[in-house]
C-alpha positions in Angstrom: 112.6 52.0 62.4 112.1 55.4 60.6 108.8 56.0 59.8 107.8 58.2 56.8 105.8 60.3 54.5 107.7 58.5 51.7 106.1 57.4 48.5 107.6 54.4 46.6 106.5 54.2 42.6 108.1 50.9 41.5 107.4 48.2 39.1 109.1 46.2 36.9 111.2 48.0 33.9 109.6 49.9 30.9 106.4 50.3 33.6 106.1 54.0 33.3 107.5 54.9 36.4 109.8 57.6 35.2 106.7 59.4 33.3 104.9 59.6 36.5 107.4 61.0 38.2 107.7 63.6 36.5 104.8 64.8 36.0 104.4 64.4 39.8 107.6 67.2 39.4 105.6 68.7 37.2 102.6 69.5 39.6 105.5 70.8 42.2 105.9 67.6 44.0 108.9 66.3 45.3 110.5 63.2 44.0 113.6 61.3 43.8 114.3 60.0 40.3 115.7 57.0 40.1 119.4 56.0 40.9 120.3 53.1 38.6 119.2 55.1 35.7 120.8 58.4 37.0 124.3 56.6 37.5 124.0 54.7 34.6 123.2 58.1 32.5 126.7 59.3 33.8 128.4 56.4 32.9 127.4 56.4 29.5 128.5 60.1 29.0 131.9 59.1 29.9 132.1 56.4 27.7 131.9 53.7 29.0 129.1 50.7 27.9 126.3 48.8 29.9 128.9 45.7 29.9 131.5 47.8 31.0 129.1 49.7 33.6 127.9 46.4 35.1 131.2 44.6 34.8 130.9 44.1 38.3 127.7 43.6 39.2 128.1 42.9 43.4 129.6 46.4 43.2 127.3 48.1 41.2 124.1 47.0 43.1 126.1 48.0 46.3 126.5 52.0 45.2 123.0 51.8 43.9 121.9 51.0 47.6 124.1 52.9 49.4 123.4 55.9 47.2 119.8 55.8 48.0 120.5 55.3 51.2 122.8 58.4 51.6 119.6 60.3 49.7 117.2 59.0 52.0 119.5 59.8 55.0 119.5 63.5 53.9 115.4 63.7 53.4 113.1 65.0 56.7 111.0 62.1 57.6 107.7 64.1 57.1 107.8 65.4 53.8 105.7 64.1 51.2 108.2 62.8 48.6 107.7 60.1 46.0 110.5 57.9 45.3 111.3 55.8 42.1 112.3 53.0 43.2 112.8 52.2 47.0 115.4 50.5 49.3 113.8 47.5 48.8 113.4 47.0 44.8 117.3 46.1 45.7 116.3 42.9 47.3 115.1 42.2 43.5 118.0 43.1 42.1 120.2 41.8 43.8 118.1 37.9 43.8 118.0 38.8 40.0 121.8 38.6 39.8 122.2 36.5 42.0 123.6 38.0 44.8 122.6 37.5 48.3 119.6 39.8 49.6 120.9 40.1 53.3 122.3 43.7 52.7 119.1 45.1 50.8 116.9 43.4 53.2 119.0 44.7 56.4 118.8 48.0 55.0 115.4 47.8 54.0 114.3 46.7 57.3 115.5 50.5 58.4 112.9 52.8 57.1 108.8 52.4 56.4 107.6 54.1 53.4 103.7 55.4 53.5 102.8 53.7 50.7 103.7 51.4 47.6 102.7 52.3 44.1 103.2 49.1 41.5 102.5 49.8 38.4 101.6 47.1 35.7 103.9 46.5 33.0 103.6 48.4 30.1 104.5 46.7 26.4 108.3 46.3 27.1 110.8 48.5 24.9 114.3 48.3 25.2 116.3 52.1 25.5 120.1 52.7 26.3 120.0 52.5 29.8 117.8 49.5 30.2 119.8 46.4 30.0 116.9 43.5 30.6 115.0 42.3 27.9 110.9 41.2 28.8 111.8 37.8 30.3 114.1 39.5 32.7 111.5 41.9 33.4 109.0 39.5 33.9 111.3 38.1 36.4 111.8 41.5 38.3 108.0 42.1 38.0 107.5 39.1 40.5 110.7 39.5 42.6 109.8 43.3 43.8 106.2 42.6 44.7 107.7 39.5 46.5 110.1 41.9 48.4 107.7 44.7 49.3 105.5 42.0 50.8 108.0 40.2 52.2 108.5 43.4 54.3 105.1 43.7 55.4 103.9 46.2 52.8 100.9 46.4 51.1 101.1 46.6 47.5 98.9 49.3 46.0 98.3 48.4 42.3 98.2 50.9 39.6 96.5 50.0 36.5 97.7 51.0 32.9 96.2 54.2 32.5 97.6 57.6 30.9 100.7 59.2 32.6 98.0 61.9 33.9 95.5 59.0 35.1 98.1 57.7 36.8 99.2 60.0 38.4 95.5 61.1 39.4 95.0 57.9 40.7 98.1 57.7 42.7 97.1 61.3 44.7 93.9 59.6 44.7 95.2 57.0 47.5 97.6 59.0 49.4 
């Protein structure tokens, strides 16, 4: 197992996650935005709708772990980086569609993050990339803190708090 100085923020959709990030970029720390969104932000440039982006959804869930896998692959073990979103939040997405959580969990099972930052959903509001509504994400809420702990992690909690409080607190616990 790879052991790192990895960060995971994660948390169900619309949790603020993004915000905190970058303002973590802000204060010069290094972070990984978040693939889903990232690949779904090209997709809609070219054209192309959430329907058509998740058409199929066993193959879109695959790139979005095997693109954060290439990412991680490329990142020295020892650097303090915060992530948004880890390996695992797959296993969530893919029991949310699903799929079969033997690939996420494999690959999950192949790195150790320092800690796990889960922040408390904020009031739920829908944007172009997001394509749950507040059941779903609800749903994902429980499913990701199930898979973190299902690895062995312990969950940190953040509360709601400003982007800045958050992001205090989070620095607070490294």
């Amino acid at each position: 197992m790879r052991t790192t100085n990895w960060h995971v923020i994660t948390g169900a959709p619309c949790s603020g996650k993004s915000a905190v990030i970058g303002g973590l970029e802000q204060r010069g720390y290094r972070v990984v935005h978040e693939v889903a969104r990232a690949f779904i932000d090209k997709e809609l440039q070219k054209g192309k709708d959430i329907a058509q982006i998740k058409a199929d959804i066993s193959s879109f869930e695959r790139h979005i772990i095997d693109t954060k896998l290439s990412i991680e692959k490329s990142l020295p073990d020892d650097m303090l980086i915060f992530f948004d979103r880890g390996v695992p939040d797959s296993i969530a997405y893919y029991i949310l569609e699903g799929l079969s959580p033997d690939y996420p969990t494999k690959k999950s099972r192949l790195t150790q993050y320092k800690k796990i930052f889960f922040f408390e959903r904020l009031k739920f509001e829908k944007d172009r990339v997001r394509s749950e509504d507040d059941k779903i994400a609800a749903k994902l809420d429980r499913l990701l803190t199930e898979s973190y702990q299902m690895l062995g992690y312990s969950v940190i909690h953040v509360p709601l708090l400003s982007v800045e409080e958050r992001i205090d607190y989070i620095l607070n616990h490294l």
